[in-house]
C-alpha positions in Angstrom: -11.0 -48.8 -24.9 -13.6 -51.2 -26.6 -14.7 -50.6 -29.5 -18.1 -52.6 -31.1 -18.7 -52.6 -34.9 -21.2 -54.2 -35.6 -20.9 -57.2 -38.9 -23.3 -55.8 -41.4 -20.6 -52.7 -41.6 -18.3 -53.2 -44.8 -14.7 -53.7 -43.8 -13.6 -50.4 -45.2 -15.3 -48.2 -43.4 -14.1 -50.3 -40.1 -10.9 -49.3 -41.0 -11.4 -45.9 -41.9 -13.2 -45.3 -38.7 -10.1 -47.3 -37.0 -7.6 -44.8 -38.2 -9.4 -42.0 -37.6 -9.8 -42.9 -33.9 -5.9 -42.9 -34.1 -4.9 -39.6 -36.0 -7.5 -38.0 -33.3 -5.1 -39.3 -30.6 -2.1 -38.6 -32.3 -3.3 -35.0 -33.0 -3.6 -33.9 -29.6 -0.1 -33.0 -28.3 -1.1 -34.7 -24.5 -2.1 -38.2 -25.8 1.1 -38.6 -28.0 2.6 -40.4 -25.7 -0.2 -42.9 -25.4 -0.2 -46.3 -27.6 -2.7 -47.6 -29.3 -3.1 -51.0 -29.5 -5.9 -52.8 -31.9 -6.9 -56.0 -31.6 -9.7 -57.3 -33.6 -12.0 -59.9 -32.2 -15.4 -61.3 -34.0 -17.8 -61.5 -31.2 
């Protein structure tokens, strides 16, 4: 998954959205078992 945030947004709210995307996969019993890797790249 690729995810695109764009530079004007503050670096707290990157993370916030970050670790929501997580806890949304973690909640859902079926996607446990998936990992979620983040690598951060400035493009």
């Amino acid at each position: 998954m690729l995810i695109k945030i764009p530079q004007t947004q503050s670096l707290g709210k990157t993370k916030e959205a970050i670790a929501k995307i997580n806890s949304s996969f973690e909640a859902v019993k079926d996607f446990r078992a998936v990992r979620v890797i983040i690598n951060v790249d400035n493009y």
